[in-house]
C-alpha positions, 0 to 999 in steps of 0.5 A, a space after each residue: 641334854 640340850 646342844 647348844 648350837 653356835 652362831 654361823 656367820 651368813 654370807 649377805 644374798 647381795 655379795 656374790 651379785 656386787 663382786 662379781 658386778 666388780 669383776 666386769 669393770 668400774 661400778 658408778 653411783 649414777 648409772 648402778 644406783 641398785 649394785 652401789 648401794 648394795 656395796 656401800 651396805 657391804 663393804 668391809 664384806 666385800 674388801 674381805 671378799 677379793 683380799 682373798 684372792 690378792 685384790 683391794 677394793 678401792 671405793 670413793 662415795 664422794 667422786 661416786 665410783 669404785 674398782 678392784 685394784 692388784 695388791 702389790 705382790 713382789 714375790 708373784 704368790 697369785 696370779 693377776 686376776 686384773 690385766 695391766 696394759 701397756 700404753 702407748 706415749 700417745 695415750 700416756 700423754 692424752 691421759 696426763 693431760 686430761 688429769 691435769 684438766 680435770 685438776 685445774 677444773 675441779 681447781 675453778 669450778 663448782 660443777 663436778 662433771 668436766 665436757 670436753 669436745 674433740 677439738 678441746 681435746 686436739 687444742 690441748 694436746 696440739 700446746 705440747 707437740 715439740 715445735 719439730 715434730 709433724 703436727 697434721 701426722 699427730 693430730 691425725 692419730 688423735 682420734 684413735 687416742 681417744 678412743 683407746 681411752 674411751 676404752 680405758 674407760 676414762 672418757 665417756 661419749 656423751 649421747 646424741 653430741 658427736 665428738 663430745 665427752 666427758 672425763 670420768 672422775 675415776 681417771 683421778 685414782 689412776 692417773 694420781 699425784 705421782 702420775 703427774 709428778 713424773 710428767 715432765 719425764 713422760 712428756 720428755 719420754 715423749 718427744 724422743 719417741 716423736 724424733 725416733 729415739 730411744 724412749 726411757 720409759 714405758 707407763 703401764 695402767 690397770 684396766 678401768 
């Protein structure tokens, strides 16, 4: 009597290597060209792969990254594998600027990567300082700004070009819509922090 053996469904040699490349922070087309293309082979693989452990993939072929993002989980049944942070209003602010920067670049131009310098950067942000608060103070604190969001990892340094960047198009899944519909507040929540008051609200964000 012959046994008939049934199928075994194999999981794909490539998996475990572009999960894991997932877990360590954001995966870009241009600078892991051999992990992207690996991912977009396997991605429903993949969604099923980190659905297990309450995470969504969040992929977007034509801005060129992707990440793992928390599924919502209001009865806390896992543990959060990514960390949020809390941001400061500083940063808060600098991010909703960029995002809208990036808006109105992608509004305007026909390029796809957005370069802003340092001083581009105070420029912007200098145009929403309240008319009371201590400029020099604030613009002194840019530079710390930036470099949490380098961090962040929504601005990148540029190589050999001191105190340019660029703004990665990953901050427009993070900073979204709703983000910048509520951007009136968070500037509100702003300017109170500047004049010692009490803020409304804080922002939180995932890890990039």
């Amino acid at each position: 009597m012959n046994t008939i053996m049934e199928p075994t469904t194999r999981t794909p040699e490539e998996l475990p290597g572009v999960v894991t490349r997932l877990f360590k922070g954001v995966v870009y087309s241009e600078t892991d060209e051999k992990i992207w293309q690996s991912l977009l082979a396997l991605a429903s693989q993949v969604r099923d792969y980190v659905a297990v452990l309450g995470l969504d993939l969040i992929l977007d072929e034509s801005e060129g990254y992707a990440f793992l993002k928390s599924r919502e989980d209001p009865d806390v049944t896992l543990p959060r594998l990514i960390p949020r942070r809390q941001l400061t209003f500083d940063v808060s602010l600098l991010l909703a600027l960029l995002r809208a920067r990036m808006l109105e670049f992608d509004t305007n131009s026909s390029e796809t990567r957005l370069i802003m310098t340092e001083q581009e950067i105070a420029d912007m942000v200098s145009v929403f300082l309240p008319e009371s608060s201590n400029e020099a103070r604030i613009l002194d604190k840019l530079g710390a700004n930036i470099k949490k969001v380098v961090e962040l990892g929504f601005l990148r340094k540029l190589r050999g070009e001191t105190g340019t960047y660029e703004v990665a198009r990953i901050l427009k899944a993070y900073v979204d819509a709703q983000w910048l519909e509520e951007f009136d507040a968070r500037l509100a929540d702003y300017r109170r922090s500047l004049t010692g008051q009490k803020p409304a609200a804080s922002t939180e964000t995932e890890d990039a």
